[in-house]
ZADOKE-740998 format. One line per 2 residues: number of its first residue (from 1); for each residue x, y, z of C-alpha. Coordinates in nm, 4 decimals, decimal comma. Example, Ala and Ser with C-alpha at 12.3 -4.5 7.8 and 13.67 -1.06 7.14 Angstrom:
% residues 2
1> 1,2300/-0,4500/0,7800 ~ 1,3670/-0,1060/0,7140
% end
This chain:
% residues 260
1> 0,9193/-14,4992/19,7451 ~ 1,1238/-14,5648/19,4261
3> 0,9751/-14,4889/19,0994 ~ 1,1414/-14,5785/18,7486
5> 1,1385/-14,2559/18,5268 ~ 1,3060/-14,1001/18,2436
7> 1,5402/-13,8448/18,3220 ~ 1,7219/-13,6080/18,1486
9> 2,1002/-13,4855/18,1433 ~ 2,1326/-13,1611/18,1992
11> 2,5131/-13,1377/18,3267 ~ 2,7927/-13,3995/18,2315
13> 3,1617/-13,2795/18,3559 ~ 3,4828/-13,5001/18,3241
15> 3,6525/-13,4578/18,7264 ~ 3,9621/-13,6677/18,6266
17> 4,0235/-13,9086/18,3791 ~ 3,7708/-14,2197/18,3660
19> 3,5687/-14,0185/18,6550 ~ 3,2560/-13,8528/18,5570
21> 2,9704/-13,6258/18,7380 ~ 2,6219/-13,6053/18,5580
23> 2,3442/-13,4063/18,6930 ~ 1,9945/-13,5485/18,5873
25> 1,6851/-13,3440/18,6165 ~ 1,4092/-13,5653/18,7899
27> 1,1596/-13,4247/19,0664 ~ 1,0370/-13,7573/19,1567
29> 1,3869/-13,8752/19,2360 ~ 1,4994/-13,5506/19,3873
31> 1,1884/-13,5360/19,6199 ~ 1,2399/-13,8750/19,7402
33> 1,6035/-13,9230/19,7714 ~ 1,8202/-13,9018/20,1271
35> 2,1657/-13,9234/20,1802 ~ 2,2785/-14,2569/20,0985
37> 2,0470/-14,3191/19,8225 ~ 2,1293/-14,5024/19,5056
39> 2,0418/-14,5337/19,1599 ~ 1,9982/-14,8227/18,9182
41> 2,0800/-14,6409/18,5873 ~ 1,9709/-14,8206/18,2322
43> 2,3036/-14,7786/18,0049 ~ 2,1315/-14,8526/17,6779
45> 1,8067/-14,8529/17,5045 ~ 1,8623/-15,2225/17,3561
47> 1,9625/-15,3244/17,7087 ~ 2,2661/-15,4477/17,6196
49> 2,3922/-15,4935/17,8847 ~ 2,0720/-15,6406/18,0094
51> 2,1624/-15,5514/18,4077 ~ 2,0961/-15,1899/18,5118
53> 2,4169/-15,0039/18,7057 ~ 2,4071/-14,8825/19,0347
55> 2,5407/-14,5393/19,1601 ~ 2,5642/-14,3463/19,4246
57> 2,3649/-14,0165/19,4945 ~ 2,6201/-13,7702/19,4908
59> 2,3666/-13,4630/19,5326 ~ 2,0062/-13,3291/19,5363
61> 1,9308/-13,0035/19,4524 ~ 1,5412/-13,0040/19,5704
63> 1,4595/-12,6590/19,4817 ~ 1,5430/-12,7293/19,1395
65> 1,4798/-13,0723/19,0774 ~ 1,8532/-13,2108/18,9979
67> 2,0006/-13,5360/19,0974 ~ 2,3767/-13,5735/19,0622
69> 2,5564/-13,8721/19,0658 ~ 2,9211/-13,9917/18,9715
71> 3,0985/-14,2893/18,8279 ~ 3,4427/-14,4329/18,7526
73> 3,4399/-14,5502/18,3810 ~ 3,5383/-14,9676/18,4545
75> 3,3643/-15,1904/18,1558 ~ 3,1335/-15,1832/17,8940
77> 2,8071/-15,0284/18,1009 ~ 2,9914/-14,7230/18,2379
79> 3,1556/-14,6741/17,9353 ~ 2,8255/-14,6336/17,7262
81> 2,7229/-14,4466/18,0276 ~ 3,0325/-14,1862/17,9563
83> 2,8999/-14,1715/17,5946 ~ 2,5799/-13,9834/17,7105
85> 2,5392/-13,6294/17,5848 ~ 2,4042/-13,3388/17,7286
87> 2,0200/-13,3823/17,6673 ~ 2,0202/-13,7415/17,6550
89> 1,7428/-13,9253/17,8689 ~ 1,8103/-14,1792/18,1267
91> 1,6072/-14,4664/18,2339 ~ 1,6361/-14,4543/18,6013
93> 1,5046/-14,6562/18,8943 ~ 1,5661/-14,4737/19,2410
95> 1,5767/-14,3550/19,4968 ~ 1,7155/-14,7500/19,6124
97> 1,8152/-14,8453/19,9490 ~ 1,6214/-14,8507/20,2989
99> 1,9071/-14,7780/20,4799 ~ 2,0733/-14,4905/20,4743
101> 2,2440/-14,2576/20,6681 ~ 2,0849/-14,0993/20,9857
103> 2,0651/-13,7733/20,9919 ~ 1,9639/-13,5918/21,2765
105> 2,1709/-13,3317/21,5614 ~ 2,5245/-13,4349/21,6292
107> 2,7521/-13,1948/21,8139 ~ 3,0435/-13,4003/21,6424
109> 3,0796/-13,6173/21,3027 ~ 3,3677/-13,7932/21,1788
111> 3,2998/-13,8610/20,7749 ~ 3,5767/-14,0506/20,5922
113> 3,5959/-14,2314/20,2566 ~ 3,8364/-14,3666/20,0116
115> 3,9012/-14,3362/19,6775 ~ 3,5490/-14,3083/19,4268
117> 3,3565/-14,4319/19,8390 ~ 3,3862/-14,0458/19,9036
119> 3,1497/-13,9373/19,6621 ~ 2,8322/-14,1272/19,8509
121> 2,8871/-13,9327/20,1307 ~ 2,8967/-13,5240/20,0107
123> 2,5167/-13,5257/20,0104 ~ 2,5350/-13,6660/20,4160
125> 2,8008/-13,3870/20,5186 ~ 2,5854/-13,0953/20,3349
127> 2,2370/-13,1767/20,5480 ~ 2,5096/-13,2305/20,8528
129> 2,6844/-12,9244/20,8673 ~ 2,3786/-12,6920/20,9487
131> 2,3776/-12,8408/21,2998 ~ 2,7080/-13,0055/21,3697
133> 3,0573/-13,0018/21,3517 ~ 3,1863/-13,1922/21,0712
135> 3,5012/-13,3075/20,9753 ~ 3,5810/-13,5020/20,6565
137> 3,8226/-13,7377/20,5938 ~ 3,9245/-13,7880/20,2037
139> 4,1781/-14,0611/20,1200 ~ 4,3164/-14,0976/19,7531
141> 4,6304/-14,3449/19,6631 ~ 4,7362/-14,0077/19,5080
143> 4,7630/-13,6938/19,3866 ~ 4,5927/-13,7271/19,0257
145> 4,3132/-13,8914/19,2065 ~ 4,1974/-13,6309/19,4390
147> 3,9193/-13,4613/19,2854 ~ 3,5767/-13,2271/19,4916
149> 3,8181/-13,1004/19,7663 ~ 3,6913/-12,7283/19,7424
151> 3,3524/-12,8862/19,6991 ~ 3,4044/-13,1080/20,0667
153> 3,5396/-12,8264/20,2257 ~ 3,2586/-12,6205/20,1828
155> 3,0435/-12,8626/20,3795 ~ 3,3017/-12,9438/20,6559
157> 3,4322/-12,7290/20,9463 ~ 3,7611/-12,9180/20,9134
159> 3,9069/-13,1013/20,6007 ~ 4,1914/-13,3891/20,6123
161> 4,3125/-13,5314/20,2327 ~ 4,5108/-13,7458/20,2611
163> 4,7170/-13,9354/19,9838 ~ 4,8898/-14,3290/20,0055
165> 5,2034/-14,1879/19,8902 ~ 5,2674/-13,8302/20,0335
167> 5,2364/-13,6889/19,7137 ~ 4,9330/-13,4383/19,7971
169> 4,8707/-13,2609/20,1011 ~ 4,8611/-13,5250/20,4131
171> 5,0972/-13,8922/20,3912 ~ 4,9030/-14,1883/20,4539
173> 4,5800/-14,3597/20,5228 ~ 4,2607/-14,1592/20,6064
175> 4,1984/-14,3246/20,9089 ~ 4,5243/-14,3046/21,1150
177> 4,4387/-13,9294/21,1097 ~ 4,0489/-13,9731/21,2432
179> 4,2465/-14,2063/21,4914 ~ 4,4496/-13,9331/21,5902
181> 4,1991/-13,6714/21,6089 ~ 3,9631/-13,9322/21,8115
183> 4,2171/-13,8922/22,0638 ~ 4,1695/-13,5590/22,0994
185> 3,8267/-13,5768/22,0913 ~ 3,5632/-13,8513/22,0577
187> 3,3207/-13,7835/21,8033 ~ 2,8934/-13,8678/21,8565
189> 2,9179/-14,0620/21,5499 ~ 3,1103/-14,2006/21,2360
191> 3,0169/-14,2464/20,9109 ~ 3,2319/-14,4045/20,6753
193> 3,2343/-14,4965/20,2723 ~ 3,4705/-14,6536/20,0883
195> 3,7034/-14,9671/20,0211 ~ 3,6039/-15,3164/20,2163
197> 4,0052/-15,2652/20,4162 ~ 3,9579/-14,9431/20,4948
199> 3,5440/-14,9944/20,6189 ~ 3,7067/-15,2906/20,8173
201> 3,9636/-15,0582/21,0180 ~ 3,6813/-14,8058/21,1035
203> 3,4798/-15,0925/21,2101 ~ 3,6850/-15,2459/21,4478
205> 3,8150/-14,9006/21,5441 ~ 3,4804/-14,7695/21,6432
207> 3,3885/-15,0566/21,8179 ~ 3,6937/-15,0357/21,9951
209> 3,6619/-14,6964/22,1290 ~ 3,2818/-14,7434/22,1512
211> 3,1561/-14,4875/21,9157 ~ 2,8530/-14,4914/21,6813
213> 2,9586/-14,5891/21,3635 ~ 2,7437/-14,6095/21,0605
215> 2,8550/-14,7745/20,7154 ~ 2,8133/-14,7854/20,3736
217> 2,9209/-15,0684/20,1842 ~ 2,9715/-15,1195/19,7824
219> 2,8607/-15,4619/19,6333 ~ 2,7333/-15,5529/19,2953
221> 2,3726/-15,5244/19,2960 ~ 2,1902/-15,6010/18,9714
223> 1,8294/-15,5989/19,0580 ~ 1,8624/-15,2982/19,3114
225> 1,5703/-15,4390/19,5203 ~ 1,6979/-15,7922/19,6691
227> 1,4972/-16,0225/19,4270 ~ 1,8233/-16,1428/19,2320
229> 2,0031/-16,2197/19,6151 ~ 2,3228/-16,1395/19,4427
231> 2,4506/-15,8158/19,7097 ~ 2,3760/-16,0918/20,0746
233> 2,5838/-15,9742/20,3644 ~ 2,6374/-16,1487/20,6997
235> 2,4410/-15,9257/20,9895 ~ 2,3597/-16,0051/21,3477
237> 1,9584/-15,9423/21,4281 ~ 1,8748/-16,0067/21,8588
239> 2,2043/-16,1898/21,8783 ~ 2,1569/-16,4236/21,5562
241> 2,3317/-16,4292/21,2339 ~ 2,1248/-16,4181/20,9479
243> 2,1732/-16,2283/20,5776 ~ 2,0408/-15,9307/20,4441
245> 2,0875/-15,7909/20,1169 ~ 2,3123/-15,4221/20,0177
247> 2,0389/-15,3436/19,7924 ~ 1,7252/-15,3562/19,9857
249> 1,8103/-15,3875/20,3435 ~ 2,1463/-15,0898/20,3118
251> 2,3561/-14,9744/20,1840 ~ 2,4122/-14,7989/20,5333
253> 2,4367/-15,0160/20,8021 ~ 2,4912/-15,0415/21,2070
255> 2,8646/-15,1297/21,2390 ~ 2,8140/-15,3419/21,5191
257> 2,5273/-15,5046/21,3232 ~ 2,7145/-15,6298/20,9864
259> 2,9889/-15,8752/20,9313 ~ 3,1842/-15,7852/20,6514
% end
């Protein structure tokens, strides 16, 4: 269940420029949270902007109570987020979303994500790797961008980066190199993060090749629990289309069961 609290920073590091990891101490969140989770974070105390942001769970340390999460500075919320200090306190409501990612014995996962989408998904690959074979595909436009590799390697048996322009490690898109290792060998399952183009080209991919595909999909969500209707998406329930809402209802879906 989520709970609003007051949590405190204990960690704030700068990974690149405008991209920031902060690690919040919070048992309640911690205890709760599964991969996929997300946050609605209050930026300021006058709220100012009114709307909470939302953010990914990047991490939970359990045994010591830490949540970490990370954001790309992109208006005025994340940029008062950015101005947090070390031993600030954070209204937070969380852990949001009643979908998330399934975790349970695969022999073989296929993780990929693009750009900041990659983030969502380190928490998913470190509960993974205990008990299956994991590899991660990261895809960055390019080389300045490409931040956590030694971090995603750690929690992968194999680990494909992959830049737009060729100008770190692998040239081109993520998913033309899952497609060419899914030739080689299927994978059980797929989970994916990132852009709407690139989730599009795993969907239809994995329902091509008939593989298990899960998704997690990035929409503006204000309220965090569907009242404000803002985050709908198209799904199909027994063979009807109806809507369902990011917030309350995902992030993680079915691919064969969304529209997007």
């Amino acid at each position: 269940m989520p709970v609003q609290t007051v949590a405190k920073i204990v960690g704030k590091e700068k990974l690149i420029e405008g991209i920031y990891k902060f690690s919040m101490k919070t048992k309640e969140i911690a205890k709760e949270a599964k991969p996929g989770s997300f946050l609605e974070i209050q930026v300021s105390e006058s709220y100012e902007p009114f709307l909470r942001r939302p953010i990914s769970i990047y991490n939970v340390d359990k045994e010591n109570d830490v949540v970490e999460f990370i954001f790309q500075v992109k208006g005025k919320g994340t940029k008062m987020l950015m101005d947090k200090k070390v031993g600030d306190d954070l209204n937070i409501l969380g852990p949001l979303g009643e979908g998330t990612f399934e975790v349970k014995h695969y022999k073989k996962a296929y993780i990929i994500g693009g750009g900041i989408g990659t983030y969502p998904l380190y928490e998913l690959a470190k509960e993974l790797k205990e008990n299956t074979d994991v590899t991660m595909y990261m895809g960055f436009r390019n080389k300045e961008l490409v931040t956590l590799e030694s971090e995603f390697e750690e929690v992968s048996k194999k680990l494909v980066v992959t830049t737009d322009d060729g100008s770190y490690k692998e040239k081109g898109y993520a998913i033309d190199f899952l497609k060419e290792d899914c030739n080689k060998e299927k994978p059980d399952i797929i989970f994916a993060c990132g852009p709407l183009p690139m989730l599009q080209a795993v969907q239809e991919f994995a329902k091509k090749e008939k593989i298990e595909c899960q998704m997690s999909l990035e929409e503006r969500m204000g309220c965090g629990i569907g009242a404000c209707v803002g985050c709908a998406v198209k799904v199909i329930r027994n063979g009807e289309e109806k809507y369902e809402y990011v917030c309350k209802n995902g992030p993680v879906f079915n691919a064969k069961d969304v529209i997007i």
